[in-house]
N, C-alpha and C positions, 0 to 999 in steps of 0.2 A: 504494500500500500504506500509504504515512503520511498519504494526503491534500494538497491542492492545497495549502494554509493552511502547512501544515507543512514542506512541501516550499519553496514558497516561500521560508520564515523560515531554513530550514537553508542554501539556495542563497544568501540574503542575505549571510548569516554569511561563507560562501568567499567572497563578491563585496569582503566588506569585508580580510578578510585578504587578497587577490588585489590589491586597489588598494592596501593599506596596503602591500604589499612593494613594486607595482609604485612607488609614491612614494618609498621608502625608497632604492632603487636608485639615483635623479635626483638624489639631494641631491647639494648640491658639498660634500663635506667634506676637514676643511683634511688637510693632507700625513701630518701622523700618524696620521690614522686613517683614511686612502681604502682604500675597498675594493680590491680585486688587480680587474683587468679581470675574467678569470676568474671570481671571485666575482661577481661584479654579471650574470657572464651566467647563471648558473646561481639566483641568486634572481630573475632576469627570464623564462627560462624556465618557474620553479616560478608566479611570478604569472601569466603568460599562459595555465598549464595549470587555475592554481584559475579564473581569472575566466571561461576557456570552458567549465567546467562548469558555474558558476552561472549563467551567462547560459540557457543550455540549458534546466537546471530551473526558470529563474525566466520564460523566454518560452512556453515550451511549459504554465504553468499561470496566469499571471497572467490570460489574456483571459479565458479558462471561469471561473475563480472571480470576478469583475468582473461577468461574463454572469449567474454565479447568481445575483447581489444582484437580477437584474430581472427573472429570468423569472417571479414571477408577478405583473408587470405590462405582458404581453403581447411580442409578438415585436418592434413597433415602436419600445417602450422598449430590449429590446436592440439592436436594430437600430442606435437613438441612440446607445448605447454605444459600437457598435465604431467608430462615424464618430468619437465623439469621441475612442477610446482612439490611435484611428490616426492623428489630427488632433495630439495634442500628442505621438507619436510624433515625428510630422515638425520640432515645435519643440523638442523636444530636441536631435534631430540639428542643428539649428537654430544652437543653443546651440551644440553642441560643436565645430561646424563655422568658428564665427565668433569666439565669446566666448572659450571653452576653447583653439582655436588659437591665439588672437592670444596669448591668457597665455603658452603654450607659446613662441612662437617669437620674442617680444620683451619676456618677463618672463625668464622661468627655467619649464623642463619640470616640474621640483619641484612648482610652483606650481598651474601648470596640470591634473599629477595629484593636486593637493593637492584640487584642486574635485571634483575627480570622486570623492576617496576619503569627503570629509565630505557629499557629494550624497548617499552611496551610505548613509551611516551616519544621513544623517536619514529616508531612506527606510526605512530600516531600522525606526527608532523610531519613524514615523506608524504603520509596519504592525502593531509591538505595540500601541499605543493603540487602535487601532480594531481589536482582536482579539474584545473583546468583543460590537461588533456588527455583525460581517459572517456571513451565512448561510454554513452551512459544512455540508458533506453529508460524512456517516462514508465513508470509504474502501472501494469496490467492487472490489478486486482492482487488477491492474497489466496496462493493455494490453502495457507492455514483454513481461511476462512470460508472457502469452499468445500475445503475436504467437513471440516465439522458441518456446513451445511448436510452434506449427502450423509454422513452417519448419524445426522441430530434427524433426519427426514425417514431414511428407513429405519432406524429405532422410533418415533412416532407413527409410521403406518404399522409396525408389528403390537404397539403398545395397544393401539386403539383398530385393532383387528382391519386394516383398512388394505392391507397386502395383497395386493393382486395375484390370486393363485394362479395364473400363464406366465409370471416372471419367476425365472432362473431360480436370480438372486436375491437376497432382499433389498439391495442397495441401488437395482435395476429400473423403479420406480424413478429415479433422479434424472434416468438420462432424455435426452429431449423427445426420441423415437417412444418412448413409452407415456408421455407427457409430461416429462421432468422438465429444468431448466438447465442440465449439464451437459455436454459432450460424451460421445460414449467414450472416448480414448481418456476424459477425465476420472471419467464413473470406472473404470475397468485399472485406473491406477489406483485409485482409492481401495479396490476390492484386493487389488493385491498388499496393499498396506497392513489391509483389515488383517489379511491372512498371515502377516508375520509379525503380526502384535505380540502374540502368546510367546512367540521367539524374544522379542525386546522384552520384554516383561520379567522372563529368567535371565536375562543378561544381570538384574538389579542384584539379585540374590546372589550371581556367579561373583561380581567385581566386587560385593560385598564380602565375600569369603574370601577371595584374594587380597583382599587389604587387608588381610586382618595376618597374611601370612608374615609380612617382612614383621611383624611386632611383635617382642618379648619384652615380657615382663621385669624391670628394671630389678625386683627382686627375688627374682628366678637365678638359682645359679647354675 
């Protein structure tokens, strides 16, 4: 609805607040003014909540807008793109994995989110400079906002028995050939979404158990 560009630069914004708290948290500050435990968990909470928003909006639009700068020089030039976009993916992780940890765990944590918070803030300022010449397409509506249309519409015809028993699916309703107001090539992405919910859904449970493996108990010997 505001556009990849726009979207991007707002998600920015929470990513820099998000890291700037999450840093603020780490410092060692002297005895008169340290934060209560308490407090430090609840501005660490509030950071970890901004930064997985902005990560969301900022992953889910970066690659398509990166892609429009190429498409009209051909699929192969995008094509180049995504190897490349996915290639210094990996060296970043790279970075944070080697550089940023080592800071962390034999400098000061401070430090090490200090990298990540001015990372994020010059990232930040390349993307306003070169605001002027990145191809930017006006804003086409919101898949969010349709997708919930078509699952908020076949959960109301099943709720209140109104189901056309000659459709399929129940989601079939939406598309325009059956008197919906959606496209069928939207209506048939949405069905496959439906279909791998159950899939994201134990993801939550799997990455929650994995976090839990790098942690021992400080009084565990």
């Amino acid at each position: 609805m505001i556009g990849r560009y726009n979207t991007i630069y707002g998600c920015s914004l929470l990513y820099i607040a998000g890291t700037a708290l999450l840093t603020a948290t780490t410092y060692d500050y002297s005895s008169a003014y340290a934060l209560s435990i308490s407090s430090k968990e609840g501005f660490l909470a509030v950071s970890l909540i901004l930064i997985a928003l902005a990560t969301g909006g900022i992953k889910a639009n970066v690659s398509p807008l990166g892609a429009d700068q190429l498409k009209d020089e051909g699929e192969e030039m995008v094509r180049k793109f995504f190897d490349w976009f996915y290639w210094f993916i990996q060296v970043g992780s790279l970075l944070a994995y080697t550089v940023v940890a080592y800071v962390e765990q034999e400098v000061s944590f401070f430090y090490g989110f200090l990298i990540t918070s001015v990372s994020i803030v010059c990232a930040t300022f390349l993307l306003l400079i070169g605001r002027k010449h990145y191809i930017l397409h006006p804003p086409q509506g919101s898949y969010l906002t349709d997708t919930l249309r078509i699952i908020g519409g076949g959960l109301r015809d099943i709720l209140y028995c109104k189901k056309n028993p000659s459709l399929l699916h129940w989601l079939d309703g939406a598309k325009v050939s059956s008197g919906g107001k959606f496209s069928q090539e939207m209506v048939e992405g949405v069905k496959s979404v439906v279909r791998l919910l159950p899939i994201f859904l134990t993801f939550i449970f799997y990455w929650t158990i994995f976090g839990q493996v790098s942690y021992r108990d400080p009084g565990c010997s």
